[in-house]
Structures are given as structure tokens and as C-alpha cells.
N, C-alpha and C positions, 0 to 999 in steps of 0.2 A: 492451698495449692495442691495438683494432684498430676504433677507431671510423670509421663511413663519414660522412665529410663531403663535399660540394661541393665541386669546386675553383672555379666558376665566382666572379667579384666579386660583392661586392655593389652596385658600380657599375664601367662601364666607366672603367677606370685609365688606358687609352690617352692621352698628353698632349697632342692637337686635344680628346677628346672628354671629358675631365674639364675642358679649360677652359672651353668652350661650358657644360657641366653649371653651374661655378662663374659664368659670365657671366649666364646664365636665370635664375640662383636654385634650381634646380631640388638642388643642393647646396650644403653649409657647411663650409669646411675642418674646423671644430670636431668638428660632428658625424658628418662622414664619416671622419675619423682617429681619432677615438674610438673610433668602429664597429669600424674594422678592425683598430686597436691590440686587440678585445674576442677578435676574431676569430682574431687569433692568438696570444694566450692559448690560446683552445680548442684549436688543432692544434698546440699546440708539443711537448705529452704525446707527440705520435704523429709529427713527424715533426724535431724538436730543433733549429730553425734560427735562434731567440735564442737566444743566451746571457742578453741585456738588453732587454728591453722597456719603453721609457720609459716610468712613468708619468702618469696623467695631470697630476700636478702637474711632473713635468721637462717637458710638454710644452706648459703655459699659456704659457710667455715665448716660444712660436713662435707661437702664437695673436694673441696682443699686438702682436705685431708686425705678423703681418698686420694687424688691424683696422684702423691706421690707412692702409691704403696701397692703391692702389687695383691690378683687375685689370692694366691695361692698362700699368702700370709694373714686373711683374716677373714676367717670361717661364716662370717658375714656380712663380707662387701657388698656393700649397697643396697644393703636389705631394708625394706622401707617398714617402719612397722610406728603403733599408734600407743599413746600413753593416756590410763585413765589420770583425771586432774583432780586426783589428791595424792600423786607418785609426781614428785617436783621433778625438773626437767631446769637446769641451770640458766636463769636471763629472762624465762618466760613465767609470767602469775601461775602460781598455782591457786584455786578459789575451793576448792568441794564441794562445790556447786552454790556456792553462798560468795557475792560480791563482798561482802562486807567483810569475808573473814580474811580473802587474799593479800599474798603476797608473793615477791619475787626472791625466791632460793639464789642464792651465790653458787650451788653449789647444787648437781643431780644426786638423784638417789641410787645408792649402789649399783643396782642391778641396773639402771639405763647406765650409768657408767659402764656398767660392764660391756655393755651391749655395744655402747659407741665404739668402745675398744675395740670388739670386733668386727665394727666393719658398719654395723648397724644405722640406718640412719631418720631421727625421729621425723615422724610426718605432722603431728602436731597434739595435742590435748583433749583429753576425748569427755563427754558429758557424763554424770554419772547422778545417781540419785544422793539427793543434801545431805555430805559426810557421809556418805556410805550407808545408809540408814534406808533398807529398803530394800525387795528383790523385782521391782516391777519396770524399773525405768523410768515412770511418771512424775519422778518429785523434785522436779528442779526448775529453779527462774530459766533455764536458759531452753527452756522447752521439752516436751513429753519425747521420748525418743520411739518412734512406731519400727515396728519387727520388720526385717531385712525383707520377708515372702508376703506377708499380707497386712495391710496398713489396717487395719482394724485392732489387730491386735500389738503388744508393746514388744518391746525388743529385749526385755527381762533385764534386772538390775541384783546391784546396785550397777554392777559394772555397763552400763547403759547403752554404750557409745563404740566401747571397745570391738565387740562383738560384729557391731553391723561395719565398722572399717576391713574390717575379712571378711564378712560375707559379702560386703559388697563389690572387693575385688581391688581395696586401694593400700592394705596393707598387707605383708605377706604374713604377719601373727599379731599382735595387741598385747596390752599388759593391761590385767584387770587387779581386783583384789575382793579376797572374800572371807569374809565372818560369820557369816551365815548361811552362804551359798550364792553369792555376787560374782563367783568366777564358774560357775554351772547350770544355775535357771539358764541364762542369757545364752549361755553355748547350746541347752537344748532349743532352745526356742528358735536358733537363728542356723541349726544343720553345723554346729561346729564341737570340737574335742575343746575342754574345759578342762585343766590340769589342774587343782589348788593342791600341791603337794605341803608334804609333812611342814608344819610348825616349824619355821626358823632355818629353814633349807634353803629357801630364796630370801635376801638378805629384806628386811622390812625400814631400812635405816634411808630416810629421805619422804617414808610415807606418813601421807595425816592419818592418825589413829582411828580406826570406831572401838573395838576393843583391843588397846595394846597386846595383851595376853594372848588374843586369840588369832590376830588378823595372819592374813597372809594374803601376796602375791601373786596370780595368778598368770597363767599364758593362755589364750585363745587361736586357736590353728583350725587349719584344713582335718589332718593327720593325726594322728597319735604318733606317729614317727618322723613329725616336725618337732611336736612335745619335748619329744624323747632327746631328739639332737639339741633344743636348745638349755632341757634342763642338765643335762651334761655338761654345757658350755657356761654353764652359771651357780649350780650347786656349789657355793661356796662359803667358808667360815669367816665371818664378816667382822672385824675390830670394831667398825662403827654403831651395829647393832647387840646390844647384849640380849636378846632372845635370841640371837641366829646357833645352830647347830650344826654340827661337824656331818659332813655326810658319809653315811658307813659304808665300807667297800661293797657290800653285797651290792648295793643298790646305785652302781656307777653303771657307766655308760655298757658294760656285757652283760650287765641283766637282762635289757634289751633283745628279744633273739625269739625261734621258735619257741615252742612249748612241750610241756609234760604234761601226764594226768591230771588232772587238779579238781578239790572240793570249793564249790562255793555256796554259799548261802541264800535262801531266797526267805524273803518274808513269809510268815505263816498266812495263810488267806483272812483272818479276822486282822492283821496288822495292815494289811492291804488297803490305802485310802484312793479313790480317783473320782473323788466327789463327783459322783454324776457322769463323767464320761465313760461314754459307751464302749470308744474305740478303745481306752486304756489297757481296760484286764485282755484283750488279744494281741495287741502292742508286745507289754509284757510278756505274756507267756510264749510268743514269738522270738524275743529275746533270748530267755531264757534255754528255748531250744538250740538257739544258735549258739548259744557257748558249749550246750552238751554236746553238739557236734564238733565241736574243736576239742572233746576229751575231756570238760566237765561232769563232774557228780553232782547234782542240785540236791543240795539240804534243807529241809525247813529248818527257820529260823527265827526266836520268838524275839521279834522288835520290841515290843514293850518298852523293856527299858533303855535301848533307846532313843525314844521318842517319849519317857520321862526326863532324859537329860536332857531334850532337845528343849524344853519348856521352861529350864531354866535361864536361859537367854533371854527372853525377854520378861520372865515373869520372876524372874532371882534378879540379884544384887550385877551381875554383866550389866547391865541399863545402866549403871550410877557409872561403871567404866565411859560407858559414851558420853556422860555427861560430862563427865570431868574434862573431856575436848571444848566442848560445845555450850554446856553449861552457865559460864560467865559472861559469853556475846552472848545468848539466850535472853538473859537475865536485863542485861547492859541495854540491848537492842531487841525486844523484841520481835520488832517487823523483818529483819535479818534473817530470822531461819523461819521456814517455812511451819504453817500451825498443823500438820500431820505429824513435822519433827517433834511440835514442842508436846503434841500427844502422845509421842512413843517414850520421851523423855520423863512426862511431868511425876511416875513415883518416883524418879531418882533420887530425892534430895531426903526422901524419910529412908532412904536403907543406911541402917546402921554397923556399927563392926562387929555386931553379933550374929545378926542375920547373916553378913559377908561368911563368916567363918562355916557358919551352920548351911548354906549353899554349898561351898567347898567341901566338907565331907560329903552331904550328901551325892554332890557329882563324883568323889572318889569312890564311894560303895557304887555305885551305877557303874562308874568305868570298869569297877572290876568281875561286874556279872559281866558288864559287854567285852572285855577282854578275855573271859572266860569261855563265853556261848563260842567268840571265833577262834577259840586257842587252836582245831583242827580243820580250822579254815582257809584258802588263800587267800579267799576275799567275799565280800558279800556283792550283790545285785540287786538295786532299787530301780525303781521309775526314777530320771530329775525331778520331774512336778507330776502329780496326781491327773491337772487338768488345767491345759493353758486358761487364761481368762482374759478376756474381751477386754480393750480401754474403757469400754462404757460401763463395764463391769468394776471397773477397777475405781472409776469413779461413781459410782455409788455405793461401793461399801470397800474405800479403802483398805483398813487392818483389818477386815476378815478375808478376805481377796488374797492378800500381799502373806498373809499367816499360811493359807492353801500353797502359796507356792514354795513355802520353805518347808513344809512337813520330812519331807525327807534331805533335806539339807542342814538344819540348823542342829543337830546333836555332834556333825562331822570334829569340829573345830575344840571342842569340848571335850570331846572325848580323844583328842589329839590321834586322829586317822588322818591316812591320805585318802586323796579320791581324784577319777577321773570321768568326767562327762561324757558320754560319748552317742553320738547320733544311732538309732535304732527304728529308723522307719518315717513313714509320711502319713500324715493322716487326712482323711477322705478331701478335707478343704484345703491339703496342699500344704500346712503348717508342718514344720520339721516336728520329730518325736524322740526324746532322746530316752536313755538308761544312766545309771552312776557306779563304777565299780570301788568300792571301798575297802580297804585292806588296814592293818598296824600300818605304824607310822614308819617310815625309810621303807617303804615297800612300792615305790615311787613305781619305779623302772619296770618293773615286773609288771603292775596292775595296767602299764604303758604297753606291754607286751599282748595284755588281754585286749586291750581297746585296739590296737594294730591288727591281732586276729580276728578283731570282729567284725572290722571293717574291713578287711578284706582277708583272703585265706593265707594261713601262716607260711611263713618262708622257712626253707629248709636252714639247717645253720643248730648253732649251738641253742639248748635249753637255757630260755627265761627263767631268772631266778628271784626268789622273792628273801625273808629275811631267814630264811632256814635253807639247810647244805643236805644237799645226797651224802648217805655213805653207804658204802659197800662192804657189807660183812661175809667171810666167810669161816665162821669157825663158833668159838665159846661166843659171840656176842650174837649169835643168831638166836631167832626167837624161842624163847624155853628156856636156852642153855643159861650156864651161870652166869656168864658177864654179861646180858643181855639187860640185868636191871642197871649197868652203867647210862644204856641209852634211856632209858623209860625215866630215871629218874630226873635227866636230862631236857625231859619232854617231847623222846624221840618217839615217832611214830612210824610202823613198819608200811610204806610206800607199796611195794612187788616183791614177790618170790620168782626168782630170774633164773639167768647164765650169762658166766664170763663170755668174751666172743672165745673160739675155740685157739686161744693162744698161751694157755697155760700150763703150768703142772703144780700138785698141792701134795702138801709134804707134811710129814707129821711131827712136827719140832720138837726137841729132845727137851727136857727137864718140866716144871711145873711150880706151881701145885698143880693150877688148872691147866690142862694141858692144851695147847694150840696147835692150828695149822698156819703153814707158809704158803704162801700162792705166790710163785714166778711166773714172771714171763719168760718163755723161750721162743725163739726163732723158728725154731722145729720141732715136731712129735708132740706140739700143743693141743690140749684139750678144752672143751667147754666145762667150769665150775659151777655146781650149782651156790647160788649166792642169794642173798635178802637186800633190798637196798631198802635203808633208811629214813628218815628226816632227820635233822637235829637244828632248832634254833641254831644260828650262826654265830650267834653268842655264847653258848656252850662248846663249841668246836675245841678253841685253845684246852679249857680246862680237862677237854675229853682226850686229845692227844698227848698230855701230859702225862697220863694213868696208862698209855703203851709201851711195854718196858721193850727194849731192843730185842730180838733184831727186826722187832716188828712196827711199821711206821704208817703213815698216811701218803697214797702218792696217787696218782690216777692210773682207774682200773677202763678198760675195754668190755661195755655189756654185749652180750649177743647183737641187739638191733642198730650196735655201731656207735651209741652212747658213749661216754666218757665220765666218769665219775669218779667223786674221791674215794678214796677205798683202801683197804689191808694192802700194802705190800710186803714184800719179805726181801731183806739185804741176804745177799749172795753167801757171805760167813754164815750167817744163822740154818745155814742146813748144813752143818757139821754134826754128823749123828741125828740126821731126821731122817725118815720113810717117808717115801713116794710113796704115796697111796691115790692118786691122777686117776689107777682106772676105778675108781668107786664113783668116781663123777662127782664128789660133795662130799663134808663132813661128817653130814648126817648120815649119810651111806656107809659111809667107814664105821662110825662110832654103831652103827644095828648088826655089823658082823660082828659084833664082840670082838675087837682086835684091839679098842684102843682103851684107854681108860674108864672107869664110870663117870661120867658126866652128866652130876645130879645134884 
């Protein structure tokens, strides 16, 4: 079948502008998800990305429930959105693309709970590759799923199905999941933001496993600040899953926001893979510019390692994890799972608990060069895939095909990063092209902040924040001075040499040993200070605030360009017996007149 449809909506799905739609009147949850529930019906013939389409009688008791409830109470009224079918959904099979292995949940999985809760309302079960085993789309009875722009090529997996329900305009985001890069090939490949945030941040309790330890959840959106709104509304510490993690304040819903300076990372040009395509390396380096134009420093960055830990997924003791799902229907049934599965599987059963252990360290020494190379980084910059590949490609050399598309995907999950997919251009045959910004892990929001300004130009507003805090020093902890190895040992790093906005005055506070200044604010006859702003892990903060003895504290300071940052204050009593010293303009200026103590 090769019928030509519209990809365009039949109403904008975007989730500011479907709620404005449901607020007017101008739409009805009822009859706009009927619509589109109709809608893809029609395309499913042609491009296979239900498996399960709710009908419209599984769909009345969501209806019901909105009726009685009003807009302004649930953040996502009638938001129609699509579930991959190995994330159970209550009443309806879940299968993982294997009939044989299904069955029907009592009970959703957290995050579509959550989701129902607010407002959300599912459109049905989306195809996905057998167990999650796969980044191509191809590997499932229920059909090959072909890419949202051009039917030659696949719509990228494992997450199959999810991807093409938004780009084609019937959900307003999807829920995928990724182990390898199942929540990011698929978003480049189909023009969409791909979020697999941090390990245990979106609750995994309701989903079939590929590798327990590793997997995660994903979202599929238009925006990066759809992402943004729904991982806010779901970041939560979950009783039912015991890998879920507490999500850290930095990395809540005001990290989100314009930007500061920032370093990022780019692969050294021998790490650089784009097997054969032409277009890539100008793709990229296109990319690349456009983040330095948002205020980016580009670092090289030596991948290596990695894309050594990245090999341990499938070529270490992780395989024997998927087995352990899969393993005993496998065995029971062979015809049951498809025989590309049973070839990604079949070393499973000789790794032993030596080999397991000897894996594990080895990924620990790798994590900690690669936690190292980024310790002065906000985040790094890959390609998603090197080089899309053809269906017809994919069927003639399955695992060498399906291996090219995880090269820069499959170390993420391992080495416990976040990452964000994010579209980066079109290439000559019209196929979307995407990038991956990768950061530590609760760096969610922030690396969410980068994929918003890439795609489009930053909004004025407060600075994006990632897992490390500004600080503002004016005195002994400036660079040089004595207390200054408080931040370095810290693993702070001096950001700018600045000024206060011109609303202050700086005082020479009485006693010692090391002698300090106070920096007030006044109303009147303020000056511009000269000041250093800092970094510090946001983890280090507490213990760094601890070692301020009074009357000196942490409180937010006024930079010149209108900034706000944490910084030196000084309580009103502590200039009891201190000198103004304001007109020196800075510390350092005072301490070269020789007026103040030696400070060495």
C-alpha cells in the first residue's frame, strides 16, 4: 500500500496551544481524540505504529472523567498522547512485540498513571522492536514501522511507533524507552526532541525490562519545552520502583530558562564516525556553531573511552540481563521470538559471575575517566546516528546496520548520563538530522534548556542551571587569595571576572585572622564592586556555607548585566568597627594600596 496522506494535524497538538484550543472552546477532548484515534486507523496500513488502538468504548471512562473536572485543575486536559507496548496501560495486552509473551496488567505503570492523573488521555499502544532489542524499528510480527518523511527508510527503534504518533500529528508527545538509545535514534530520524533523562527519574515500575539496571523512559515531543513541562510534572520518587531516584532541586522545573556562558564538548575528529555519509561531518559542524553562537566554548573531546564502555552492552555480561526477561520463552517457544532476537541473545547463557563482576569494574574505571574528561564541562555534543540506513540496508546486514546506529548512543545508560535528542537540520533527500546533548546525570533541565536554545533563540528570563551553583566572591576567596583553595578544593571553577551592579558599598571588617570584606547593599551612594563569580558542584554548597563564620553569609548578589547570583552578603551588625573602603572599587584595589593586611 502506498497511500499519500498529510502528515500535517488536524489541530495543533503543541501543549500551550491545544490548551488555549480546549479553553476557547474552539476544541472537545471527545471529539478531537476520536478524530484522531480515526486518523490513525487510516495510516496504520502504511506505516504500523499500533499495535493497539483504543477503542472508542476503552476510551469513554477518560472522557468521564474529564467531564467533571475543570481546565485549570489538570495540567494536562485532554492531552492525547501514545504509549510504547512494553509500558502496561491498565485493561489492555501489553505483548513487546511478541504475542506469545502478552498479557493484560490490572494495573498502569506509574508514569501513565501519573499522566492520567493529569488530565492526559492514552490513544492506544505503540509497536516497538521484540523487547526492546533493537534501534531500527524492523523487528517485530506486527510489522516493519517506515519513517514519518520518507518510506524507504525505518522510523528508528527500539521505540518504533512512538515517534511517528507525533510526527504524524495524532499525539501531542508519546512515551518510549531506552537502553541503548530507543528514546533518540527514532526522534532524530522522525524531526523530534528525544529526552531519556537520568536513571530512575521517570519511574520504570509497570515497564517490561531489556536491561532492569539500565532502562529508562522516555518522552518524544515537538519542543524541548514540552520535555521540559512534562518532565516536571512527572520527576518523581516512585515506592513502586526500587531503582527510581529522588530528583535534586537543582534540576526542577527553574533550571529551565535562558542561558550563561558554557563549555561543551565535541568529539576529537578521529572519534568522529558517519560511516560514509557525506552530508554528516557539515551537519555537525553546523551544529556545533550554532551552540557557539548561543555562548558556547567547543572543547575537544577524547571519546574513546567512551565508546569502550559503549561495547560493553552488548559484547559484556548486559546480554545475560535481557535474557533473564526473555530467556525461558526463548527456550520454551522457540518460534516466539523472532531469530535476530535469539542472535543478539544466544552468548547469554555462557556468562558467568566472574566475567559479570570483571565487566563491572571495568565500566567503573571507564566511568571515571569519562566523569573526569567532563568534570569542566556542561555537557558534550554528538551526532544521534552517524548515517541513517535504508530498510533495504537494514535487511541485508541486520547487526552491523542496527550496531551504526547506536555508536553514539549505547555508552549513555552505562555510564549513568542524561541526554537530549534534538533535531539539527535536513538533509539533501528531506530525511530529518538530529544532534544529542549529553551531560551528568540530574542535569536533565538544564541540557533541556540547551535543546530550547537551539531550536530556537533563547528567551530572556533567569539563567539555566545545571548540577553546579554561581557564587559570587568578593574578598579572601578570590583567586589567589587564601580562602580561595576552599572553592578549588571543592571543584570550583572560576567562571568571570565581573562587577556588582552599581548598588553597593564594601567594608573592611574588623578582626581576623584572615581578614575580610562586607559588601552591602544600599539604596543610595552605591557602587559597582569588583567581584569573581564562581562554579561549585551543587553538592558542595551546604558544606561550603558551613565554613562562613558570621556576620558573613550566602544571599543573592546584583551583577552589572542585571544577573542575580548567590553571593557574599554582609548582616548590617558586622560593620561594627569595619572601613568603607567602596571608593577602591574591589578588594584587590584596597589590599595594592597597602592599607589592609598582608594577604598571602
Amino acid at each position: 500500500m502506498n497511500m499519500i496522506v498529510s502528515t500535517q494535524a488536524m489541530t495543533d497538538l503543541n501543549l500551550d496551544t491545544l490548551r488555549e484550543a480546549y479553553r476557547t472552546g474552539r476544541q472537545q477532548p471527545r471529539q478531537l481524540i476520536l478524530a484522531l484515534r480515526e486518523r490513525a486507523a487510516a495510516l496504520n496500513d502504511e506505516y504500523r505504529m499500533f499495535i493497539h488502538l483504543l477503542t472508542p468504548q476503552e476510551l469513554e471512562p477518560y472522557f468521564t472523567a474529564l467531564a467533571g473536572r475543570h481546565l485549570d485543575d489538570l495540567p494536562l486536559y485532554g492531552v492525547p498522547f501514545a504509549i510504547k507496548d512494553n509500558i502496561d496501560l491498565a485493561g489492555v495486552p501489553t505483548t513487546a512485540a511478541c504475542p506469545a509473551f502478552a498479557y493484560v496488567p490490572q494495573r498502569s505503570a506509574t508514569l501513565v498513571e501519573q499522566l492520567i492523573a493529569l488530565g492526559a488521555v492514552p490513544l492506544g499502544k505503540t509497536n516497538l522492536d521484540q523487547f526492546a532489542t533493537g534501534l531500527n524499528g524492523t523487528r517485530s510480527p506486527y510489522g516493519a514501522c517506515r519513517n514519518s518523511v520518507l518510506a524507504d527508510y525505518p522510523s528508528g527503534g527500539s521505540s518504533a511507533g512512538s515517534p511517528l504518533a507525533v510526527a504524524l500529528g495524532l499525539a501531542s508527545f508519546a512515551l518510549g524507552t531506552d537502553t541503548a538509545g530507543s528514546g533518540r535514534v527514532p526522534a532524530a530520524l522522525n524531526n523530534l526532541v528525544g529526552l531519556k533523562a537520568s536513571k530512575g527519574l521517570l519511574s520504570t515500575a509497570g515497564v517490561v525490562p531489556a536491561c532492569r539496571t539500565l532502562d529508562c523512559v522516555t518522552t518524544f515531543t515537538r519542543t524541548a519545552r514540552e520535555a521540559s513541562h512534562l518532565l516536571a510534572l512527572t520527576a518523581r520518587l516512585d515506592p513502586r520502583d526500587e531503582y527510581s531516584r529522588a530528583n535534586p532541586a537543582w534540576n526542577d522545573a527553574t533550571a529551565f530558562g535562558a542561558l550563561r556562558p558554557f563549555r561543551f564538548g565535541v568529539p576529537q575528529v578521529q572519534d568522529l564516525q558517519f560511516f560514509g555519509c557525506d552530508e554528516g561531518p557539515a551537519l555537525f559542524a553546523a551544529a556545533v556553531s550554532r551552540l557557539e553562537a548561543l555562548g558556547g566554548q567547543a572543547v575537544s573531546l577524547d571519546l574513546s573511552p567512551f565508546l569502550e564502555a559503549a561495547r560493553l552492552l552488548y559484547d559484556g555480561p548486559w546480554v545475560a540481563e535481557r535474557y533473564s526477561v526473555v530467556g525461558e520463552l526463548a527456550e520454551r517457544d522457540p518460534g516466539a521470538v523472532l531469530p535476530v532476537i535469539h542472535a543478539v541473545l544466544a552468548k547469554a547463557p555462557g556468562v558467568d559471575g566472574v566475567q559479570t563482576f570483571r565487566a563491572q569494574y571495568r565500566l567503573q574505571r571507564l566511568k571515571a575517566r569519562c566523569d573526569a574528561l567532563m568534570a569542566d564541562l556542561e555537557c558534550v555534543l554528538t551526532p544521534t546516528i552517524g548515517r541513517p540506513v535504508t530498510l533495504a540496508e537494514l535487511a541485508a546486514e541486520p547487526v552491523l546496520r542496527n550496531a551504526e546506529l547506536g555508536y553514539y548512543t549505547n555508552f549513555m545508560n552505562l555510564l549513568d548520563y542524561s541526554a537530549v535528542a534534538v533535531p539539527a537540520g535536513t538533509m539533501a533527500n528531506g530525511l530529518p538530522w538530529g544532534v544529542t546533548l549529553f551531560g551528568r546525570a540530574f542535569t536533565d533541565q538544564y541540557l533541556l534548556s540547551l535543546a530550547n536554545a537551539f531550536q530556537a533563540m533563547p528567551l530572556p528570563g533567569r539563567a539555566a542551571r545545571n548540577d553546579r551553583v554561581a557564587v559570587v566572591v568578593c574578598g579572601a576567596h578570590l583567586d589567589g587569595l587564601p580562602l580561595n583553595g576552599q572553592l578549588r578544593q571543592r571543584g570550583g571553577r572560576l567562571l568571570e571576572a565581573t562587577h556588582s551592579a552599581a548598588h553597593y558599598r564594601l567594608h573592611a571588617l574588623a578582626g581576623g585572622p584572615v581578614q575580610r570584606p562586607g559588601m552591602v547593599r544600599v539604596a543610595e551612594h552605591g557602587v559597582a564592586i569588583a567581584v569573581e563569580v564562581w562554579e561549585l558542584p551543587s553538592s558542595e554548597l551546604g558544606s561550603f556555607l558551613g565554613g562562613v563564620p558570621a556576620p558573613l553569609g550566602l544571599g543573592k548578589v546584583e551583577l552589572s548585566d542585571g544577573r542575580w547570583e548567590t553571593g557574599f552578603i554582609c548582616e548590617g551588625i558586622g560593620l561594627e568597627g569595619a572601613t568603607d573602603i567602596s571608593e577602591f572599587g574591589g578588594w584587590r584595589a584596597w589590599l595594592a594600596s597597602g592599607q589592609g593586611r598582608t594577604q598571602a
